[in-house]
C-alpha positions as CSV (number, residue, x, y, z in Angstrom):
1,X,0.0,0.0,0.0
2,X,2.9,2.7,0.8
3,X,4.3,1.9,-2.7
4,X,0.6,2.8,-4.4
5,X,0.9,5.8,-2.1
6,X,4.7,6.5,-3.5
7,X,3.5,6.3,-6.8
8,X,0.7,8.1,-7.0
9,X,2.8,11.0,-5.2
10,X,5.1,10.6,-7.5
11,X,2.1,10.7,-10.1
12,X,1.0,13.5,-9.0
13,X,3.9,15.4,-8.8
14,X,4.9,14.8,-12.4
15,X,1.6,15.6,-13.8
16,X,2.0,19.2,-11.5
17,X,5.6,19.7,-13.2
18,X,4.0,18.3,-16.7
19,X,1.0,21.3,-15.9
20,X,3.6,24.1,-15.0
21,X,6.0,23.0,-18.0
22,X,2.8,23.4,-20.3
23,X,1.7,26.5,-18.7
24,X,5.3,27.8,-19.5
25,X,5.0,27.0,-22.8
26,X,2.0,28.2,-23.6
27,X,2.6,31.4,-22.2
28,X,6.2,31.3,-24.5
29,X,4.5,30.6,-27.3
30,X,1.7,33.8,-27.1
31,X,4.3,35.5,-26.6
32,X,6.4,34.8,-29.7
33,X,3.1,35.1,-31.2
34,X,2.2,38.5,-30.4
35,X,6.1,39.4,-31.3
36,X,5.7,37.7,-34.9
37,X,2.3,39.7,-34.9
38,X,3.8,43.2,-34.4
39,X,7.1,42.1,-36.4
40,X,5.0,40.9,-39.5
41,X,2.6,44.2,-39.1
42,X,6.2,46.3,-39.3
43,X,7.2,44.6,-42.5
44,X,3.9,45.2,-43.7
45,X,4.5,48.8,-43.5
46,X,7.7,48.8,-44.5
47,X,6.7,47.3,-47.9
48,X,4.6,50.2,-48.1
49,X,6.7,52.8,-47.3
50,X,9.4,51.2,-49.5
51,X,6.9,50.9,-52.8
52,X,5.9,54.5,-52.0
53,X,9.3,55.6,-52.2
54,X,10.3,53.4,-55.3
55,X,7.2,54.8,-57.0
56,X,8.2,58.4,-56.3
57,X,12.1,57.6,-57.0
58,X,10.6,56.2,-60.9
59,X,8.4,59.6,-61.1
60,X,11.4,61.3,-60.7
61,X,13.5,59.5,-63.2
62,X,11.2,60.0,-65.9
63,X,11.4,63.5,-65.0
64,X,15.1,64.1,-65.1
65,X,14.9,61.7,-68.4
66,X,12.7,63.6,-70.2
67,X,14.3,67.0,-69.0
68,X,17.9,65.2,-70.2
69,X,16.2,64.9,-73.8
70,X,14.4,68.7,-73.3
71,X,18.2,70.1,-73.0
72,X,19.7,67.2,-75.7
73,X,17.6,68.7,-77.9
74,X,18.1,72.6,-77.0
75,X,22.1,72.0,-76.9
76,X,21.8,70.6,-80.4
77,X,19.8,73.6,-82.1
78,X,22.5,76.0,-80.3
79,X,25.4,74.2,-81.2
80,X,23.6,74.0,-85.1
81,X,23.0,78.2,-84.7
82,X,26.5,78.3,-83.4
83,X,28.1,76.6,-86.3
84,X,26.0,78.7,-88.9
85,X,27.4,82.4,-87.0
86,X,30.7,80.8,-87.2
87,X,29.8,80.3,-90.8
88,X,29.2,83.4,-91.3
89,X,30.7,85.2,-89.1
90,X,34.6,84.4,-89.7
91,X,35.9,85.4,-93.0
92,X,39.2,83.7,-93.9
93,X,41.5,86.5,-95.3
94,X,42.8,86.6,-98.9
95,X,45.9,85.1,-99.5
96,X,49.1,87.0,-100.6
97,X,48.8,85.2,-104.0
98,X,45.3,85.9,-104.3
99,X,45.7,89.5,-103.1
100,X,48.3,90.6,-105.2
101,X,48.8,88.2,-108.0
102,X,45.5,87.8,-108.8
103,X,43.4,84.5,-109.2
104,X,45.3,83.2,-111.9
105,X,48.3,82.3,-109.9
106,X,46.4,80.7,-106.8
């Protein structure tokens, strides 16, 4: 009879441990819930914030890229006007020959 009592002591106090061990647990395990919770809601917004940003970052590349083609194509016509005053704007002076002998010699 003393053994019966020794083992169900014994009993009993593993199913308390068994309880406490499971209460631990349980409580461990909200916990890393609630952290995944909050840590999954951040990367939530994160992916927002980030996709915002990227989506003003491309509005702003088209921007510079068409501005880039806006001045491409302004440099061109003044470097085209600048060539034509050049044209006519620098003589190149007669030759000796030409001046003073005439166009027969040149």
């Amino acid at each position: 009879m003393g053994r019966l009592e020794d083992v169900e002591a014994d009993m009993a106090m593993s199913l308390s441990q068994m309880r406490a061990a499971e209460k631990t647990a349980q409580a461990g395990f909200e916990r890393d819930a609630q952290d995944m919770k909050l840590e999954k809601t951040q990367k939530e917004k994160d992916i927002e914030y980030k996709t915002a940003e990227a989506q003003r970052l491309d509005g702003e590349l088209n921007d510079l890229n068409a501005d880039q083609e806006s001045m491409q194509t302004e440099m061109s016509a003044i470097l085209d006007f600048t060539k034509g005053l050049e044209a006519e704007c620098l003589v190149t002076p007669e030759s000796f020959a030409e001046k003073h002998l005439g166009p027969s010699f040149v």
